[in-house]
C-alpha positions in Angstrom: 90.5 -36.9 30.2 86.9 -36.3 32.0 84.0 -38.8 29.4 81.2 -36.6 29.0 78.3 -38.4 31.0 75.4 -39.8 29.0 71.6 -40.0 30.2 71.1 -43.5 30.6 68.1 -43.0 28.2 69.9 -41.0 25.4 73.0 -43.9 25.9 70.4 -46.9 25.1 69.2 -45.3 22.3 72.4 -44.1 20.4 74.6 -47.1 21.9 72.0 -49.7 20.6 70.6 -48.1 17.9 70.4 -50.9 15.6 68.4 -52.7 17.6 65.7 -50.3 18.5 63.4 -49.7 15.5 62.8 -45.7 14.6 59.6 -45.2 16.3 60.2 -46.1 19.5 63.3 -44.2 19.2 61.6 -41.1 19.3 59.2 -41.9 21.6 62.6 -42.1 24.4 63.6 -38.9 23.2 60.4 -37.1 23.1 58.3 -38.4 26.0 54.7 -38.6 25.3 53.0 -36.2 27.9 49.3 -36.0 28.4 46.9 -34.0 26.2 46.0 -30.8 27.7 42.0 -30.6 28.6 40.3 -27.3 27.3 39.0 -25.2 29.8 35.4 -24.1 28.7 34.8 -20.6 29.3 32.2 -20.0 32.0 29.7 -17.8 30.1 29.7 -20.7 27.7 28.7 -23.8 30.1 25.4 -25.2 30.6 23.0 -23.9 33.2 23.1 -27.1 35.9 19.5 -26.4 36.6 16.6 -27.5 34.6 14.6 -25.4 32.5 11.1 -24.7 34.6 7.9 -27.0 33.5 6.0 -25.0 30.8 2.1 -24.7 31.5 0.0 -26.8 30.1 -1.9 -25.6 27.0 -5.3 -24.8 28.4 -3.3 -22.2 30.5 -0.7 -21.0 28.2 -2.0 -17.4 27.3 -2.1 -16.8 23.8 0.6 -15.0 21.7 -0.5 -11.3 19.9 -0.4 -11.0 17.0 0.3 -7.8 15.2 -2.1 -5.3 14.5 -3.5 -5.0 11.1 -3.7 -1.7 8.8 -7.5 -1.9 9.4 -7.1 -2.5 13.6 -4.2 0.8 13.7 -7.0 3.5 12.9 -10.5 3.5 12.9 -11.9 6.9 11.5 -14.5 8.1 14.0 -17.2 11.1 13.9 -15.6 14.0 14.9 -16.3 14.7 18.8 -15.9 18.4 18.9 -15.8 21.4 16.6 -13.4 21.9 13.9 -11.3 25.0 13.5 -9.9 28.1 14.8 -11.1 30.2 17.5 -11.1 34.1 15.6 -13.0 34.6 12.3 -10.6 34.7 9.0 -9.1 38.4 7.8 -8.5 38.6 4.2 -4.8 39.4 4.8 -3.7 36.3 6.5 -2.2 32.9 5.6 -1.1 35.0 2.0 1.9 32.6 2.1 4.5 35.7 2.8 6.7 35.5 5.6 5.5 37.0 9.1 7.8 39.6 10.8 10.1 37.7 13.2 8.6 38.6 16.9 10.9 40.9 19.2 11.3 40.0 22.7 13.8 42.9 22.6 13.3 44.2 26.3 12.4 41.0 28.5 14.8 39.5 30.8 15.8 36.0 30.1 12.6 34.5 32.0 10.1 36.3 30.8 11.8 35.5 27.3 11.3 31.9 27.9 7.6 32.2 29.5 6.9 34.4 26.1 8.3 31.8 23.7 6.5 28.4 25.7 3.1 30.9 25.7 3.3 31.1 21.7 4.4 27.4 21.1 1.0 26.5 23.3 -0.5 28.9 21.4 0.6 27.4 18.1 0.4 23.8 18.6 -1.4 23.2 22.1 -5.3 23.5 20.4 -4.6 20.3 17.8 -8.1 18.0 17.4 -6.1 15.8 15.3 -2.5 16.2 16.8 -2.6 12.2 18.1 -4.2 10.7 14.7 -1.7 8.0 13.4 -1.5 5.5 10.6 -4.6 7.3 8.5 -3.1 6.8 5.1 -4.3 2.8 4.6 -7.5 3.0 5.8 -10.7 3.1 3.9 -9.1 5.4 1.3 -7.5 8.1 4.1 -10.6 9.1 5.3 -9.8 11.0 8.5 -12.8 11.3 10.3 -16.6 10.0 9.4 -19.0 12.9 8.8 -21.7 13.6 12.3 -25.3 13.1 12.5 -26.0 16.6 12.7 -24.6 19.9 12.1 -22.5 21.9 15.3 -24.5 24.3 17.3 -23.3 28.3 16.1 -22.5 29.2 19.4 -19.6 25.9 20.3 -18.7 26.5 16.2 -15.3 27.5 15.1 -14.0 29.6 12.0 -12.7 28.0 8.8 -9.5 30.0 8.1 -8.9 32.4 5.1 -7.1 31.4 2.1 -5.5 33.3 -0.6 -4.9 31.7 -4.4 -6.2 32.9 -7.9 -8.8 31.9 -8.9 -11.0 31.4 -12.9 -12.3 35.3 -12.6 -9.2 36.9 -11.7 -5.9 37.1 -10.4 -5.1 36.8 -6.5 -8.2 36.8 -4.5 -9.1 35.7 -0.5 -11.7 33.1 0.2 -12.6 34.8 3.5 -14.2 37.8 1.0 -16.1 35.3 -0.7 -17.2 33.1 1.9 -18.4 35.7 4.2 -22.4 36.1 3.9 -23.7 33.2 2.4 -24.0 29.3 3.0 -20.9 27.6 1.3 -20.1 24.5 0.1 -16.3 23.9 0.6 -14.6 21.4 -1.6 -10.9 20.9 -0.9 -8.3 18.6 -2.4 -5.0 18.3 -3.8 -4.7 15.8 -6.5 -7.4 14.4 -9.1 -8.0 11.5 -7.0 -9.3 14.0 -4.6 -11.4 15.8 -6.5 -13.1 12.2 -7.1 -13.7 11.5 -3.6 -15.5 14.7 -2.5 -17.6 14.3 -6.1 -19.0 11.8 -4.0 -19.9 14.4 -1.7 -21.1 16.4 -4.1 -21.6 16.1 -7.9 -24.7 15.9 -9.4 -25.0 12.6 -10.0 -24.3 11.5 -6.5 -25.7 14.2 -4.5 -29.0 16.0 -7.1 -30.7 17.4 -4.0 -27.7 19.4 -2.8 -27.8 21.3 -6.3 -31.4 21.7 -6.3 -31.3 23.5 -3.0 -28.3 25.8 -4.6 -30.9 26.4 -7.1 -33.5 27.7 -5.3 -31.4 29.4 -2.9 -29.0 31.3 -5.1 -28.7 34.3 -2.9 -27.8 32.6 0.4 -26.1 29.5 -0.9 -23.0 28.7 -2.7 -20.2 26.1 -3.4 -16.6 27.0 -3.3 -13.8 24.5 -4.8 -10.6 25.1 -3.5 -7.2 23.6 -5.2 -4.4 23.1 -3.0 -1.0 22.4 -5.2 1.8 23.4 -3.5 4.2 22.2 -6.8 4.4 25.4 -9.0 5.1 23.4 -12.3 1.4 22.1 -11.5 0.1 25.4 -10.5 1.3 26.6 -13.6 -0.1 23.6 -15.8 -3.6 24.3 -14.1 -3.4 28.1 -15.1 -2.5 26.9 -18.7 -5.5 25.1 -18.8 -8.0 27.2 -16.7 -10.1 27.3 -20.0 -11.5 24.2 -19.7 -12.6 24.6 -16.1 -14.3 27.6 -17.5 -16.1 26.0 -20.5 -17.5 23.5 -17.5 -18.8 26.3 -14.9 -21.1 29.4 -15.2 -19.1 32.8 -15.3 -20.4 33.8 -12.1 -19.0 30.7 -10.5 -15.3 31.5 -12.2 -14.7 33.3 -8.8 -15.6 30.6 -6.3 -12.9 28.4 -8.1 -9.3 28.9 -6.0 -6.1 27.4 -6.9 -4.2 28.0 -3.8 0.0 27.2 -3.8 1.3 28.7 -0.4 -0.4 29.6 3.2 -1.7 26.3 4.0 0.6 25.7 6.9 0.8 22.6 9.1 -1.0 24.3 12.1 -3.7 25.0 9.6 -3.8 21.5 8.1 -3.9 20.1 11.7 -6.8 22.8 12.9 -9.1 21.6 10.2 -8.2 18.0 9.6 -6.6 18.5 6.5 -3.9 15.5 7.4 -3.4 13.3 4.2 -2.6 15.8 0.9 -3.9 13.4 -1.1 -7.6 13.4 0.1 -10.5 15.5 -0.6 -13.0 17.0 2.1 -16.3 18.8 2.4 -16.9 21.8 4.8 -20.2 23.4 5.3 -19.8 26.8 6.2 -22.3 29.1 7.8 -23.1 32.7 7.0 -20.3 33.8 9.3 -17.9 31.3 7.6 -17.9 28.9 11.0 -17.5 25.0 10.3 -20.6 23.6 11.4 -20.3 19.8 9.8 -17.0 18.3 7.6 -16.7 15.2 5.9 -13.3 13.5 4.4 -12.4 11.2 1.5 -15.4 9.1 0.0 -19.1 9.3 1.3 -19.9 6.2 3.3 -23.8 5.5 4.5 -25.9 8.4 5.1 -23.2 10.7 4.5 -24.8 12.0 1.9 -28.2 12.6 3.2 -26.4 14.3 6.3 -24.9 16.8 4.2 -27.4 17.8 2.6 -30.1 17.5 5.5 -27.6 20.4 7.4 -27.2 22.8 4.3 -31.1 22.8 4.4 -30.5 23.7 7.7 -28.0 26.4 7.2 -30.2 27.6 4.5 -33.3 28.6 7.1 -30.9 29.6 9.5 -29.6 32.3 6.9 -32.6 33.1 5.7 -34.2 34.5 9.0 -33.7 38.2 9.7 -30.4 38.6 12.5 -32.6 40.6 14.5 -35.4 37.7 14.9 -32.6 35.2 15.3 -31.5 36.9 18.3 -34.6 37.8 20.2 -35.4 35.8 22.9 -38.8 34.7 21.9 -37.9 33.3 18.8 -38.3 29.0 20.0 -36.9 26.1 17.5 -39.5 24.0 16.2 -40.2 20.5 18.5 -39.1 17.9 16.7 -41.7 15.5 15.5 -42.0 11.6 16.9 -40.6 8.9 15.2 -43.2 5.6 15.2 -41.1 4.1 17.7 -40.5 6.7 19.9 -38.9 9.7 20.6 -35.6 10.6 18.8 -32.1 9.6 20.7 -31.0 13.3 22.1 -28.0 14.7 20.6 -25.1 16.2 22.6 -24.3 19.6 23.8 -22.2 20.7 20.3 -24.5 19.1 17.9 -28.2 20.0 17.2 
């Protein structure tokens, strides 16, 4: 009978088992074989070159740091005139829904070429379209108020609102604005009407009130309530008493409380960008914006606002005919002690 043959390895250790201790018995059956190295991926390996020599300090540029609230937006005087290009209708901005525009009967093209013309129409006359980051500044003032009024002729027209107002029910601003020097003050929250009582109010602004005094039949001041929430509009109307115990009864109709029409196009036109601000328009005979101020009265604000109603005031008060003739010459202005004045640009005067 064929023996079964016997690594010679296997035969030491079971043939001579008792003298080989357990351990090494083990190692002859399992052979030790050497430990397998890792292979380090390569995206994981150290770059073999050294890192390039940084500069030394007196060249190293230094690192930006980010803008502050008060760096984003500075407000600036306003470098052109305000507002829209036709004079305000009594029937517009009434908050109703305008009919939708056909294009019934235009190929595709002239379609399109209709629909861009509108949306430059619309949107493509914006002053304030690229103001940013106005709502931490200086209590959201927009813009800072000019020097001196806007020439009439470069002037645009403050648009027409429609709201009710202390006298009666609905009624348009563009009927009550149209003919005499106005006033405008606009805001949408009580911490507006603060800021352009700065503007304003008696106590901050006497000479403004003694020229509507004395100039009763050209001059006027308008107050104009946006609120937009109807629960509000509503608590206002409840309580219109008390804004009539505080005005005369011929100023109950120069009081609007206006809820819908004040579009974004319109808010954007005049500068009307943070809800929460109040501003001051002054308004010429032919309801043109001829010098605006936002949020609360800084320097000679103040004395510029009132300085141009003056000046609104004489310009109503000449005759149209004698306005327009050709003879008729502005009066020179007089010499400071150190000189002549600093001239004005083209849309100021």
């Amino acid at each position: 009978m064929l023996q079964p043959q016997i690594i010679p390895a296997l035969r030491r250790a079971v043939l001579n088992s008792p003298s080989i201790c357990i351990r090494c018995r083990n190692r002859t059956l399992h052979p030790q074989f050497p430990p397998r190295i890792p292979v380090r991926p390569f995206t994981s390996a150290r770059p073999l070159r050294l890192p390039a020599a940084s500069p030394p300090k007196s060249q190293q540029r230094p690192q930006a740091q980010p803008p502050k609230d008060e760096e984003v937006f500075i407000p600036q005087p306003l470098g052109r005139p305000i507002g829209f290009p036709q004079p305000p209708q009594p029937d517009q901005n009434t908050g109703e829904k305008p009919p939708k525009k056909d294009y019934s009967g235009m190929t595709l093209s002239e379609r399109n070429l209709a629909k861009r013309a509108d949306i430059v129409e619309k949107w493509g006359t914006s002053y304030f379209r690229d103001f940013k980051n106005i709502r931490k500044y200086r209590s959201g003032k927009t813009f800072t108020a000019n020097k001196a009024i806007f020439k009439k002729d470069v002037a645009l027209y403050f648009p027409n609102l429609r709201g009710w107002t202390l006298a009666e029910g609905q009624a348009d601003t563009a009927n009550v604005m149209k003919g005499k020097v106005s006033v405008v003050n606009v805001f949408s929250s009580a911490w507006g009407e603060t800021q352009v009582r700065t503007f304003t109010s008696k106590s901050a602004n006497p000479a403004l009130h003694e020229l509507l005094a004395q100039n009763d039949a050209v001059a006027q001041m308008i107050e104009i309530n946006i609120e937009e929430n109807p629960l509000k509009s509503w608590i206002i109307k409840m309580f219109a008493f008390q804004q009539r115990l505080s005005r005369r009864k011929e100023d109950w109709g120069k009081y609007f409380v206006v809820r819908k029409g004040v579009s974004q196009r319109i808010r954007e036109t005049i500068g009307l960008l943070n809800g929460r601000v109040g501003y001051v328009y002054l308004l010429d005979q032919d309801c043109k914006i001829r010098w605006a101020g936002s949020a609360d009265a800084e320097g000679t604000e103040v004395e510029d606002l009132t300085r141009g109603f003056r000046r609104l005031i004489d310009e109503a008060r000449v005759p149209p005919k004698v306005r327009g003739a050709a003879g008729v010459k502005r009066p020179a202005p007089k010499e400071k002690e150190q000189g002549l004045p600093v001239p004005l640009p083209v849309a100021f005067k």
